[in-house]
C-alpha positions in Angstrom: 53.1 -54.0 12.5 55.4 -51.5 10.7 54.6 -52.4 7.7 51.0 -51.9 8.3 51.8 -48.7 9.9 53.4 -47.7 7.1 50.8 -48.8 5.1 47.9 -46.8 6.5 49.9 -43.7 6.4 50.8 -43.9 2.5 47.0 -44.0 2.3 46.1 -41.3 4.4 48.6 -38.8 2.6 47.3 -39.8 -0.5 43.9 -39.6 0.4 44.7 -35.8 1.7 46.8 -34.7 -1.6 45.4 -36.5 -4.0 41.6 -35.3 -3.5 39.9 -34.7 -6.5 36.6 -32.6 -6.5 34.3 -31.3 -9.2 33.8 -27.7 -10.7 30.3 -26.6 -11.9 30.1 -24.1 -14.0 26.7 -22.1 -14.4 25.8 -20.0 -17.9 23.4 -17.8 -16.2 23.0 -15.8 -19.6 23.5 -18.0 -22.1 21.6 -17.0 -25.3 20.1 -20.5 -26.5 21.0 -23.4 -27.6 22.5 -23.4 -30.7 26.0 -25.2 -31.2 28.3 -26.4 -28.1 30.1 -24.6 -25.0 33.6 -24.8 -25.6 35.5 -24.6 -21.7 39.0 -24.3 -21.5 40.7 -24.4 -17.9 43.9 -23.5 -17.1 45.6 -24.5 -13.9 48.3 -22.3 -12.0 51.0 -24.5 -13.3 51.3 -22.2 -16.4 49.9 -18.8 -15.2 51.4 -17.0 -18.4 49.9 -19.0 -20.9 46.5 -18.6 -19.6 44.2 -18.3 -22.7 46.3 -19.5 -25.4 45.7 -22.8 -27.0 47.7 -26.0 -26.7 48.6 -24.7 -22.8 45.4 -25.9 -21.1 45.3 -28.5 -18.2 42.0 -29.8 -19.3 39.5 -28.7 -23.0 35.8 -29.9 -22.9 33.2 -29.8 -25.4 30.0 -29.9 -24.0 26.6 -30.8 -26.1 24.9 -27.2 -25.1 21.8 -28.0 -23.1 20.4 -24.3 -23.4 17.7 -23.3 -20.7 19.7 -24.9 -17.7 23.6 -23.5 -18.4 25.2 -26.0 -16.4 28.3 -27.9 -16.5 30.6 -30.2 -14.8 34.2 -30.6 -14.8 34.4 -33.7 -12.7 37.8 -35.2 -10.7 39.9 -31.8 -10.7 42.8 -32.4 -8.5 43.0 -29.4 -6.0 44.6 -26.1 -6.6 44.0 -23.0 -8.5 42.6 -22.6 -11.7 40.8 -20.2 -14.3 38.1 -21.0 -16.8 37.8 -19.4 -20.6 34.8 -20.5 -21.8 33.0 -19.7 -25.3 29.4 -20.7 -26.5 30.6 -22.1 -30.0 27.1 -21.3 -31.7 27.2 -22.5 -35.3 29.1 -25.4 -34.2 32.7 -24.9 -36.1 35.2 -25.8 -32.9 36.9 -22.3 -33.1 36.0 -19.2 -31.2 34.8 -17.0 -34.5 36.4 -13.2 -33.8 35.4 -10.1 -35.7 38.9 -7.9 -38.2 40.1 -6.6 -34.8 39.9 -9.7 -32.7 36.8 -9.6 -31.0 34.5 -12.5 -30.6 31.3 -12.5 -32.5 30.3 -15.2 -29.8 29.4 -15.0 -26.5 32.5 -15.6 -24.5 33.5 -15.3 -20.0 35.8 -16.1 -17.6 35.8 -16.5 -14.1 35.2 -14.0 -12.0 35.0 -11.2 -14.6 31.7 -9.7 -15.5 33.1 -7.5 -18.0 36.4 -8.0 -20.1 38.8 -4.6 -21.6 41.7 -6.9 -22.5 42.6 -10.6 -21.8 42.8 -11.1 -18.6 45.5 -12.5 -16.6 45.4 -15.8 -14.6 45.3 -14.1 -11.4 42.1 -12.3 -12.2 40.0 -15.6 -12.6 41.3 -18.0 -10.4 39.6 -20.4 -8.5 40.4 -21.9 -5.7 39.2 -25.8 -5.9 39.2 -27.5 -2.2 35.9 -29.0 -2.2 33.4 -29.8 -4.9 32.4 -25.6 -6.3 29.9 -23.7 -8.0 30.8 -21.0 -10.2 28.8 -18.7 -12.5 30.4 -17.4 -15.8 28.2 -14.4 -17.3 28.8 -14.5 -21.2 29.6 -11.6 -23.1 27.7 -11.4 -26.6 
């Protein structure tokens, strides 16, 4: 009886910690569909580093389907976390920037409509508790 006991409640707290839900990500303004969407997401593990390369919890390439702007970032274990996301139009893998830095393709995080500087972690959390919807607006 113990053992079983014991067993059911090993299940139960992983069941409760262990959830995993999925993020959906909306391009409400994406421009067409030329190349790939490029998502980075960062988790709050490693606030600082959010936006710089080799840091991210989780990179995905998706094929860009154009007209509907929709992807899915399935099993996401709960927590915080922020998107970067960049519309990678002729296809080369990189973000391409102009002499001073600034991307010549569109680009958005979440929960910014407009970006002055890169943003900080805390301005584009997330929190994930239950499967979530979120709309990036690109900047071209």
């Amino acid at each position: 009886m113990k053992t079983r006991l014991t067993i059911l409640l090993s299940v139960l707290v992983c069941s409760v910690y262990g959830q995993k839900h999925n993020l959906t990500i909306t391009l409400p303004n994406i421009k067409n569909s030329d190349g790939g969407i490029h998502v980075s997401v960062y988790d709050s593990k490693n606030k600082s580093s959010f936006t710089k390369i080799g840091y991210e919890f989780k990179v995905i390439d998706f094929k860009n389907d154009g007209v509907k702007g929709r992807y899915v970032i399935k099993n996401l274990p709960e927590g915080e976390y922020a998107i970067a996301i960049y519309h990678d139009e002729n296809g080369d893998k990189k973000c391409n920037t102009n002499l001073i830095g600034i991307p010549k393709e569109g680009y958005g995080f979440t929960r910014l409509e407009k970006v002055w500087s890169i943003p900080k972690f805390d301005e584009c959390k997330v929190l994930l508790n239950k499967n979530l919807s979120v709309p990036i607006n690109l900047i071209y």
